[in-house]
DRENLUMLO-440683 format. One record per atom (N, C-alpha, C): atom name; x, y, z; residue number from 1. Coordinates in steps of 0.2 Angstrom, whole numbers, plus 5000, padded with zeros to 4 digits. Layout:
REM residues N
("CA", (X, Y, Z), NUM);
...
END
This chain:
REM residues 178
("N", (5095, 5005, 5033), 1);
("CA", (5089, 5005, 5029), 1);
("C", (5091, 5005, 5022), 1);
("N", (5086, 5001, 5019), 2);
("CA", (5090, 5001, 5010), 2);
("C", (5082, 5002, 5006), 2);
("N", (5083, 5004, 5002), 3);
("CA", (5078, 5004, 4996), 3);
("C", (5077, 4998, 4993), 3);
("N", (5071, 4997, 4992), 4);
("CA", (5067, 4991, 4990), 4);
("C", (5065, 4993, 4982), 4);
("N", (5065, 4986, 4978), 5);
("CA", (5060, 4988, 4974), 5);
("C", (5055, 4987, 4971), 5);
("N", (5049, 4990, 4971), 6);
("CA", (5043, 4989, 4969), 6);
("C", (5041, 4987, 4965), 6);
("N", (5037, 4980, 4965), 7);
("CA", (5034, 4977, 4960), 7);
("C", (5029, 4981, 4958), 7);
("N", (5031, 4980, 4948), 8);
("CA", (5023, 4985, 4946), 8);
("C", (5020, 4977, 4943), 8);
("N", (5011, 4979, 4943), 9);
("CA", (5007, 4978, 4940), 9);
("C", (5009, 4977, 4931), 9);
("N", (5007, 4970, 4929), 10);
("CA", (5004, 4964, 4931), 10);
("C", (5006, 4959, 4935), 10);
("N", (5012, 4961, 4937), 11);
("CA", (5018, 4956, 4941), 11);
("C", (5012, 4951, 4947), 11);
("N", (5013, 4945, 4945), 12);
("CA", (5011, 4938, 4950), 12);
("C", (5011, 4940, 4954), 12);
("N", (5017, 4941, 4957), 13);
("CA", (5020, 4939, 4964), 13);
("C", (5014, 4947, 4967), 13);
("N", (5011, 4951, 4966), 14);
("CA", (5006, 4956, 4972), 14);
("C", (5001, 4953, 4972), 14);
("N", (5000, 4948, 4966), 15);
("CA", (4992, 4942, 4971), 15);
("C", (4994, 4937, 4976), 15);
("N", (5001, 4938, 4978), 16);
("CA", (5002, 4932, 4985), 16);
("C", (5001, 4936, 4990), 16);
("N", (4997, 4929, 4994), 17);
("CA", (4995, 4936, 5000), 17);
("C", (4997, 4933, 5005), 17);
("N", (5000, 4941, 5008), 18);
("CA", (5006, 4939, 5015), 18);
("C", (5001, 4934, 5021), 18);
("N", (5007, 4932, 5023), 19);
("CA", (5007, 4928, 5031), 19);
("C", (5008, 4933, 5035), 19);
("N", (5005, 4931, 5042), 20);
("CA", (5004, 4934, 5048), 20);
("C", (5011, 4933, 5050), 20);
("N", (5015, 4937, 5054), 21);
("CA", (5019, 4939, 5056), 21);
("C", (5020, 4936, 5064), 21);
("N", (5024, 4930, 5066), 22);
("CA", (5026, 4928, 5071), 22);
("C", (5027, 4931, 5075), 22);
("N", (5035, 4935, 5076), 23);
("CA", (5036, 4937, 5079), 23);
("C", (5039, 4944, 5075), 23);
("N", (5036, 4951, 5081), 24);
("CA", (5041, 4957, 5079), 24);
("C", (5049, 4958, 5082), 24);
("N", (5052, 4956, 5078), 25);
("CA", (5059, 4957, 5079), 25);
("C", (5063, 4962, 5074), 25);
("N", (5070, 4962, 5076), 26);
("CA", (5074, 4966, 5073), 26);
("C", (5074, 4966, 5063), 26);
("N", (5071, 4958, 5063), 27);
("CA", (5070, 4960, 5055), 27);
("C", (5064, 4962, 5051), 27);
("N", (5062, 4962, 5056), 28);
("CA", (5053, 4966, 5055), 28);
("C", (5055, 4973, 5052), 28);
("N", (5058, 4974, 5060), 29);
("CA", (5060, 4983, 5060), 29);
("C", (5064, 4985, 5055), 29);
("N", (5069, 4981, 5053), 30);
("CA", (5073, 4982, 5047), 30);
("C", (5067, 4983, 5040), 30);
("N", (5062, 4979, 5040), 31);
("CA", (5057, 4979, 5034), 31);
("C", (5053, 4985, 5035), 31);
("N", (5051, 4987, 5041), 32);
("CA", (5047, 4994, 5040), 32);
("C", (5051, 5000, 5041), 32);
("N", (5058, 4999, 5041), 33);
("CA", (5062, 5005, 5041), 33);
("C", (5064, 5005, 5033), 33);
("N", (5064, 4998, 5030), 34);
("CA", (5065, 4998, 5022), 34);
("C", (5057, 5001, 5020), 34);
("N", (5053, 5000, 5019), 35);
("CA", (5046, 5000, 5020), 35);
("C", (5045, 5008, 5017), 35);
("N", (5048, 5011, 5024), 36);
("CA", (5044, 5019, 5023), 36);
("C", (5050, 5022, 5022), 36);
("N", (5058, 5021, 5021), 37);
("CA", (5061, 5024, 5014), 37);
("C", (5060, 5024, 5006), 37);
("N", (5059, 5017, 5007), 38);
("CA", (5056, 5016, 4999), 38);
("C", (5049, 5021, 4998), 38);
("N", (5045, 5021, 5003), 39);
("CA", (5041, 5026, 5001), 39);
("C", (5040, 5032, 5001), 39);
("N", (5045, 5034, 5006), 40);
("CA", (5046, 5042, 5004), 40);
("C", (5051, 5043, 4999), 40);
("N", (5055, 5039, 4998), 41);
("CA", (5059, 5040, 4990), 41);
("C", (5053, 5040, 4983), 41);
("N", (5049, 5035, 4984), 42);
("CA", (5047, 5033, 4978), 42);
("C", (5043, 5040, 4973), 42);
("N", (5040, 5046, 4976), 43);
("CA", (5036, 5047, 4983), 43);
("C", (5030, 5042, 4983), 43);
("N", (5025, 5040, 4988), 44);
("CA", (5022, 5038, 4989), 44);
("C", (5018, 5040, 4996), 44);
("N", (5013, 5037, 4998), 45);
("CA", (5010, 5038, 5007), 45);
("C", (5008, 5033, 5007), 45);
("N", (5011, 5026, 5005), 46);
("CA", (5009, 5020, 5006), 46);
("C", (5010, 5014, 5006), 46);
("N", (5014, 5010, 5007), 47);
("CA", (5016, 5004, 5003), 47);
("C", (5015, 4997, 5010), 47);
("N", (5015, 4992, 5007), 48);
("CA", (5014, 4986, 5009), 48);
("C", (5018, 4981, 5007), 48);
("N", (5021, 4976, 5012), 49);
("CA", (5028, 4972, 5009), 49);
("C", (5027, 4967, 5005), 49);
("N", (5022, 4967, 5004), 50);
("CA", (5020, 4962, 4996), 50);
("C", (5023, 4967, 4992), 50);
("N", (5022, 4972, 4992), 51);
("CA", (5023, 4977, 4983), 51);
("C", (5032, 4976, 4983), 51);
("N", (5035, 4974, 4988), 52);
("CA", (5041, 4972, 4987), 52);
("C", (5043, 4966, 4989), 52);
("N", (5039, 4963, 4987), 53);
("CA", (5040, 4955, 4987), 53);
("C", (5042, 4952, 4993), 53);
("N", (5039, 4953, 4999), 54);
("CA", (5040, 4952, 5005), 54);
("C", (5033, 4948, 5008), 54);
("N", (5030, 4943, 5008), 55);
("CA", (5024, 4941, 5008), 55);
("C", (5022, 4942, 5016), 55);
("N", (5022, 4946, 5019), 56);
("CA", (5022, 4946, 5028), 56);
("C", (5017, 4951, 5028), 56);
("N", (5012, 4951, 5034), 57);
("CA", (5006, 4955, 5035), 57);
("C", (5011, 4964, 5037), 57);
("N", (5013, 4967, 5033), 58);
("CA", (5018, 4972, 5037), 58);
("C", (5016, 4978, 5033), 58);
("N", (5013, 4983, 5032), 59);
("CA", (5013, 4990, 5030), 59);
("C", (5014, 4996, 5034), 59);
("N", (5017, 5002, 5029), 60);
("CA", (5017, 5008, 5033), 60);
("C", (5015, 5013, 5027), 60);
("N", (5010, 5019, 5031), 61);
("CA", (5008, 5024, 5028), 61);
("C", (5010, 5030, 5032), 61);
("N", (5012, 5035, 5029), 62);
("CA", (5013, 5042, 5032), 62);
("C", (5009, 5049, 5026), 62);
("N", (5002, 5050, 5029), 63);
("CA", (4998, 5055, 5025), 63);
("C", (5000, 5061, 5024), 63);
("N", (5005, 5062, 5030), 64);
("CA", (5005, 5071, 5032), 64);
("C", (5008, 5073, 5025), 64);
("N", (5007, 5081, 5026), 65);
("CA", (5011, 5085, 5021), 65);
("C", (5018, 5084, 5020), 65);
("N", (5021, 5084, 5026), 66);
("CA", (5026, 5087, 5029), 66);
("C", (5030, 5080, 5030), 66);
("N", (5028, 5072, 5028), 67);
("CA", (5030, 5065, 5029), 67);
("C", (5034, 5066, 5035), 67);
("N", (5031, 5067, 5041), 68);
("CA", (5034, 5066, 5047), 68);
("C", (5028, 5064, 5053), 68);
("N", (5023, 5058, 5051), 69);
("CA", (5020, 5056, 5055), 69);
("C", (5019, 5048, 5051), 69);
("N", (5025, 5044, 5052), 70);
("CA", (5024, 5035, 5048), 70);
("C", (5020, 5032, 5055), 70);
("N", (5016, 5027, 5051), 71);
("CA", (5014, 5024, 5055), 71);
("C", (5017, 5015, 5053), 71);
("N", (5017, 5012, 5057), 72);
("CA", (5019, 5004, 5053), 72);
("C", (5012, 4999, 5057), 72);
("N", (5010, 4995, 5054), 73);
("CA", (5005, 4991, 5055), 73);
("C", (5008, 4986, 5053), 73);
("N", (5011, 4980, 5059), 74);
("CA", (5009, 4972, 5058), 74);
("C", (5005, 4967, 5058), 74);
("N", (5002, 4962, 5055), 75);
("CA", (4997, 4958, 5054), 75);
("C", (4991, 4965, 5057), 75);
("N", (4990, 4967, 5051), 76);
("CA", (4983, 4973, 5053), 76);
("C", (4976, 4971, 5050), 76);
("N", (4972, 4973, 5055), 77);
("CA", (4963, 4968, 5054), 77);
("C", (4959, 4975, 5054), 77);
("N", (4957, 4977, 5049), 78);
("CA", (4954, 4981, 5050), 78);
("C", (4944, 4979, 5051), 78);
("N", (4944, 4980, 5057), 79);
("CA", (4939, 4976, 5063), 79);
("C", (4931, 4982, 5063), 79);
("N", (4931, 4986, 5060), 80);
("CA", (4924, 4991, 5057), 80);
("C", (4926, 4995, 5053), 80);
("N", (4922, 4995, 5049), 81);
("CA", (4920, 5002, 5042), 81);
("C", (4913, 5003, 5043), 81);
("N", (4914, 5011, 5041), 82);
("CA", (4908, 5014, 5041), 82);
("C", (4908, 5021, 5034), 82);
("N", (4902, 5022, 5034), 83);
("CA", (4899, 5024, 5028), 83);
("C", (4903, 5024, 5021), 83);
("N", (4905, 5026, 5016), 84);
("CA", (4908, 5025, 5010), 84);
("C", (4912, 5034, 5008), 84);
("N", (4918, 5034, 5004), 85);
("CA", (4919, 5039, 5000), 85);
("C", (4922, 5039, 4994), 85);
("N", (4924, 5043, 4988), 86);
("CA", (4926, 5042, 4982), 86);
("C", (4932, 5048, 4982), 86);
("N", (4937, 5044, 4982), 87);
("CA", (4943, 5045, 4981), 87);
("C", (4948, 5045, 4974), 87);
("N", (4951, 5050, 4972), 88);
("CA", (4956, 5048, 4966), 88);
("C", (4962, 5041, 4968), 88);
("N", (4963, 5036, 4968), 89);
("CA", (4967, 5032, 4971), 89);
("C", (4972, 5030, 4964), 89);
("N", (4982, 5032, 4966), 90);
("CA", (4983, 5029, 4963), 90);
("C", (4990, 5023, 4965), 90);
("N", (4994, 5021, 4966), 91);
("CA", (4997, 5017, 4967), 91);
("C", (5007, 5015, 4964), 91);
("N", (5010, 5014, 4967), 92);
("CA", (5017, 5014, 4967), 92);
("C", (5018, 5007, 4963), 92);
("N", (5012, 5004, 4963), 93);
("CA", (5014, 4996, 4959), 93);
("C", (5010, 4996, 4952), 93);
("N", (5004, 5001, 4952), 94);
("CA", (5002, 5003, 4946), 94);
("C", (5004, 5012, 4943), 94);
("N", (5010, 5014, 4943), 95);
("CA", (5015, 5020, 4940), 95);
("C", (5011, 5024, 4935), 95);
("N", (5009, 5030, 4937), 96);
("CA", (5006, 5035, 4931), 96);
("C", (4998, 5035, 4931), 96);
("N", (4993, 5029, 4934), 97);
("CA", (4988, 5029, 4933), 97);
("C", (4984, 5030, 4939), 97);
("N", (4980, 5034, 4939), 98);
("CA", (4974, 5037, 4945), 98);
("C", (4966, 5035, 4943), 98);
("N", (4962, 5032, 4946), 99);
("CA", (4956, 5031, 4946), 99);
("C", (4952, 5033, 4952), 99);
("N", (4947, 5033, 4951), 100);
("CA", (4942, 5033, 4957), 100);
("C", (4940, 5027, 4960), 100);
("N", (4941, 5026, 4967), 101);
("CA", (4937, 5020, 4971), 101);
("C", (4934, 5022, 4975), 101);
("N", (4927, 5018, 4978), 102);
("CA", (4926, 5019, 4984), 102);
("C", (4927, 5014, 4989), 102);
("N", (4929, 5019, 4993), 103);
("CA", (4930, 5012, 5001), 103);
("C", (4925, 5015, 5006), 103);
("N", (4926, 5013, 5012), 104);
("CA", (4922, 5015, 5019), 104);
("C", (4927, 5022, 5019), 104);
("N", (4920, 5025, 5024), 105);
("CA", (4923, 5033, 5026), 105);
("C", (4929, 5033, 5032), 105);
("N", (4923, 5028, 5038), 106);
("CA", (4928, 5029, 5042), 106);
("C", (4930, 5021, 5043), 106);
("N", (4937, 5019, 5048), 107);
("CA", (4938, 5012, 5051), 107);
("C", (4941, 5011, 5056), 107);
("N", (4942, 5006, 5058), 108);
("CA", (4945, 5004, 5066), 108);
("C", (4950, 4998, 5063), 108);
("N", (4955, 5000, 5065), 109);
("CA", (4960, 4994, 5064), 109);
("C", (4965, 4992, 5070), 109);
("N", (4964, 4985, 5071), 110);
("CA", (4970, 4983, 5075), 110);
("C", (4975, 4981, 5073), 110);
("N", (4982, 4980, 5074), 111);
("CA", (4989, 4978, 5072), 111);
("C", (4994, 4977, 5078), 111);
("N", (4998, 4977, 5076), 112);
("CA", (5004, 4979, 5081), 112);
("C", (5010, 4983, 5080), 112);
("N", (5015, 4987, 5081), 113);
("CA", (5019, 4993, 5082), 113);
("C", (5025, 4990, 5080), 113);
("N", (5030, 4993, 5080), 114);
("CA", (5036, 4992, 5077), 114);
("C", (5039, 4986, 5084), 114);
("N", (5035, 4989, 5089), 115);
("CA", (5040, 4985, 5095), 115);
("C", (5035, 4979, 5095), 115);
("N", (5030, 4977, 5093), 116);
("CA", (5026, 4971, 5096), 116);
("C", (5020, 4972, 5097), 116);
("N", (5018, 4978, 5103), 117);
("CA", (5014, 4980, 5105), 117);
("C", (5006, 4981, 5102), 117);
("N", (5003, 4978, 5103), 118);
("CA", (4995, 4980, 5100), 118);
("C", (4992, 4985, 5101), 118);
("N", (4989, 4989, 5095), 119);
("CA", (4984, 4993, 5097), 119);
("C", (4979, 4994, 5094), 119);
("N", (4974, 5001, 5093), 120);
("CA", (4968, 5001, 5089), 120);
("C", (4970, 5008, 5086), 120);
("N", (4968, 5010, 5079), 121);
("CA", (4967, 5016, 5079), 121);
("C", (4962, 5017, 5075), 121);
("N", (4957, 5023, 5075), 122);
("CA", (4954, 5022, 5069), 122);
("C", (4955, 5030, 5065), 122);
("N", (4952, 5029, 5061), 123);
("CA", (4955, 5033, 5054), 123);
("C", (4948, 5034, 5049), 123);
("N", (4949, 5041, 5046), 124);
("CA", (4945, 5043, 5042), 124);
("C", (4950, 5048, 5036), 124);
("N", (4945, 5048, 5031), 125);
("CA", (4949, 5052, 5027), 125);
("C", (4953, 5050, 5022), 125);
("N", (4957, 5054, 5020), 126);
("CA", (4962, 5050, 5016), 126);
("C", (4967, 5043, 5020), 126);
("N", (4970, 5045, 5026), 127);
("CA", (4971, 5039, 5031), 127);
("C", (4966, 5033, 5030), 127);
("N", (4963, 5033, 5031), 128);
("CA", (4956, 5029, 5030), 128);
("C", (4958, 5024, 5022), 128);
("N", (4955, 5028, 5018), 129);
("CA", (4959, 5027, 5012), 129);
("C", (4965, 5021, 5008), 129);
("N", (4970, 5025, 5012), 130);
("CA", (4976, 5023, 5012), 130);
("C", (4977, 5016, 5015), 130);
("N", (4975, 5016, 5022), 131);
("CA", (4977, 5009, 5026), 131);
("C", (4969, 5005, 5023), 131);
("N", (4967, 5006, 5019), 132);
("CA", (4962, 5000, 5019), 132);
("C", (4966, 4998, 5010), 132);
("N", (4968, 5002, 5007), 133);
("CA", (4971, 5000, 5000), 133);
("C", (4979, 4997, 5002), 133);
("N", (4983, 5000, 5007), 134);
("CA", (4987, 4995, 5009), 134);
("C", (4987, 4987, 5011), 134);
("N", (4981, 4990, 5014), 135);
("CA", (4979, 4981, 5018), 135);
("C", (4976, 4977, 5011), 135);
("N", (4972, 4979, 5009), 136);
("CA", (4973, 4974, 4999), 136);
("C", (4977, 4973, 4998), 136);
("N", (4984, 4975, 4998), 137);
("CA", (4991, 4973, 4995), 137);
("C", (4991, 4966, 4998), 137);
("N", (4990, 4969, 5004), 138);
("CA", (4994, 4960, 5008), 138);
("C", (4990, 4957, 5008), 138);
("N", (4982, 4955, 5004), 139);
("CA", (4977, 4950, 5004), 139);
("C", (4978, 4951, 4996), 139);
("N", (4981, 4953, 4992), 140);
("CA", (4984, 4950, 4985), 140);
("C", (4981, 4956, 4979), 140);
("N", (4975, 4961, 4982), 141);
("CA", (4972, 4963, 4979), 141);
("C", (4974, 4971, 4979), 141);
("N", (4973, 4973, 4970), 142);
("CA", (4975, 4980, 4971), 142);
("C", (4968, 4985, 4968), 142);
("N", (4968, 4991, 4967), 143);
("CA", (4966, 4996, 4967), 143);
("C", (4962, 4995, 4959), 143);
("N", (4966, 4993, 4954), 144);
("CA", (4964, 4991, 4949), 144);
("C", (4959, 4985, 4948), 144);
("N", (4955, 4981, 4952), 145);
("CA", (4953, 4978, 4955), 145);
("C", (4947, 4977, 4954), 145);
("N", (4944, 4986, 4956), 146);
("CA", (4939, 4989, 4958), 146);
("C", (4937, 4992, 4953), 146);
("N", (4941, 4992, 4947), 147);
("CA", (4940, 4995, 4938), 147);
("C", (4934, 4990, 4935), 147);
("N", (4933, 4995, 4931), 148);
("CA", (4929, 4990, 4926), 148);
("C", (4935, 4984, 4922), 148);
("N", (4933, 4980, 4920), 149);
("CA", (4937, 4975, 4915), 149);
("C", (4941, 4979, 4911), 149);
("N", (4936, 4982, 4907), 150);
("CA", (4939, 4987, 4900), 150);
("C", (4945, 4992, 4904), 150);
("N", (4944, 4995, 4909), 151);
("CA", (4951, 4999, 4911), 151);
("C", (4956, 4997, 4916), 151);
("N", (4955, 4992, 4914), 152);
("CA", (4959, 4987, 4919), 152);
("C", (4965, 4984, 4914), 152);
("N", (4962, 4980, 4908), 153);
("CA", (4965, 4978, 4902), 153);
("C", (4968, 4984, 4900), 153);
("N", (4966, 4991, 4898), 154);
("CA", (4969, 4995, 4898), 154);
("C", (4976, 4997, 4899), 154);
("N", (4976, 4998, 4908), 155);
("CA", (4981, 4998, 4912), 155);
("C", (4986, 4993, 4913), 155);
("N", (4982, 4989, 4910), 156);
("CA", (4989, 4981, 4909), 156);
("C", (4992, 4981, 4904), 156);
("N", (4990, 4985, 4897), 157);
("CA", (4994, 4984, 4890), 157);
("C", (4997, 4988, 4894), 157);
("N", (4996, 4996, 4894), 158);
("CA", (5001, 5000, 4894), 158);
("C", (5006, 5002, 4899), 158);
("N", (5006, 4997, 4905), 159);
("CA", (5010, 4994, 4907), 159);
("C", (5016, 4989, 4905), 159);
("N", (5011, 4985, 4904), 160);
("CA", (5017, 4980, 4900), 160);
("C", (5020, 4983, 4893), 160);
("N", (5018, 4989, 4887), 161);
("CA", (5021, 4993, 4884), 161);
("C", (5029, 4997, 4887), 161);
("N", (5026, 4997, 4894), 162);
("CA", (5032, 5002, 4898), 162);
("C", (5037, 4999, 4899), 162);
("N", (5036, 4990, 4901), 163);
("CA", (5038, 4987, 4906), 163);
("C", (5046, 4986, 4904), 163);
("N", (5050, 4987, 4897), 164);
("CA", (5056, 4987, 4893), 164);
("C", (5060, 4993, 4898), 164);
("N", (5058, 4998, 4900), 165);
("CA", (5060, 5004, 4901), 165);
("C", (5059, 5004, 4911), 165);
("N", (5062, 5000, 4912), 166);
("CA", (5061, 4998, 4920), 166);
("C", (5063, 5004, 4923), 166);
("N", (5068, 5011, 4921), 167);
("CA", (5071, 5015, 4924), 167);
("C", (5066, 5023, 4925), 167);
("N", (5058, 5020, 4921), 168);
("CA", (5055, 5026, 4921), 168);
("C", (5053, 5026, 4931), 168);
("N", (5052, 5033, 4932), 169);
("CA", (5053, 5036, 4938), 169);
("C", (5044, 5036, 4939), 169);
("N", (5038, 5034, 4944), 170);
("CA", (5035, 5035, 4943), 170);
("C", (5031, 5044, 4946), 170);
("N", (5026, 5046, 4943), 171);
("CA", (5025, 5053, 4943), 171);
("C", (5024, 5053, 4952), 171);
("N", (5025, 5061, 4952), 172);
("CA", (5022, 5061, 4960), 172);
("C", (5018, 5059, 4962), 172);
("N", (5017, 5058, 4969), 173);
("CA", (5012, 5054, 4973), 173);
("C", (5004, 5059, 4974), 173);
("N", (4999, 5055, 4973), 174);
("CA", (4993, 5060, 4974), 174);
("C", (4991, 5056, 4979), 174);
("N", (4984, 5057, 4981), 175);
("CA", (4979, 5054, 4988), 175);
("C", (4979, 5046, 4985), 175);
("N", (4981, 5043, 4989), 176);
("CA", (4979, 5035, 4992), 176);
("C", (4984, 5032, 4986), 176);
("N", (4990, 5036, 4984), 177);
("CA", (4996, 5031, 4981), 177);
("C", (5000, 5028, 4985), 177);
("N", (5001, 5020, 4984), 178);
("CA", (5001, 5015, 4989), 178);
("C", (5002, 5011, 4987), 178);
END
């Protein structure tokens, strides 16, 4: 396993949006075991292999308290949404900044497993959340998005302010940082 490193916000390369994932193999598994170190160091509960420049349909989210329940999704569709919620969301690719989104309450997603295997899960809650703003990552889109222009511009100067100082660490992780 090795630590990645995540592209921040305005960086080009998180509007390329992954490819479907041929096959799962051993360098899959090597990408979602790189995947959910990088996120449990960063801290975070979420990351997507676009935010480390890996353009492949492949995310892994782990909500618990206790980071001992990861999940990995390859090429993942999330196939129903229902009702809406409004969540503080912030993100590993935009560092320090939290806003409110809404997404669906609940979802159903399909994917496949570390090993290949398909399955469904569905999800609600901050889960919910999470794998639906991961799944933005890999169709190019982020969380800042969903902002008004004016704090979107915001979020891009003072970013790009920071962007000298590549060694700043960013703050802990809150609900749907990803």
């Amino acid at each position: 396993m090795a630590l990645r490193q995540v592209l921040h916000y305005p960086d080009s390369r998180l509007r390329n949006k992954a490819k479907p994932v041929a096959v799962v193999d051993d360098d899959i598994r090597r990408l979602i075991d790189d995947l959910l170190e990088t996120m449990y160091d960063a801290p975070g509960i979420g990351l997507a292999a676009t935010q480390v420049n890996v353009h492949k349909r492949v995310l892994v989210v782990d909500v618990s308290a206790e980071h001992d329940q990861p999940h990995a999704f390859v090429n993942p569709v999330i196939e129903f949404t229902e009702g809406t919620q409004e969540r503080e969301e912030g993100c590993l690719s935009v560092p320090g900044f939290y806003e409110t989104v809404e997404r669906a309450a609940h979802i159903r997603v399909n994917a496949l497993d570390r090993d290949g295997k398909a399955f469904t899960m569905t999800a609600e809650g901050l889960l919910a959340v999470c794998i639906q703003h991961e799944c933005d990552h890999l169709d190019g889109k982020l969380f800042v998005d969903y902002l008004s222009g004016l704090k979107r511009q915001r979020i891009k100067k003072k970013l790009q302010k920071r962007a000298p100082d590549s060694s700043r660490r960013p703050a802990v992780a809150r609900a749907g940082r990803g």
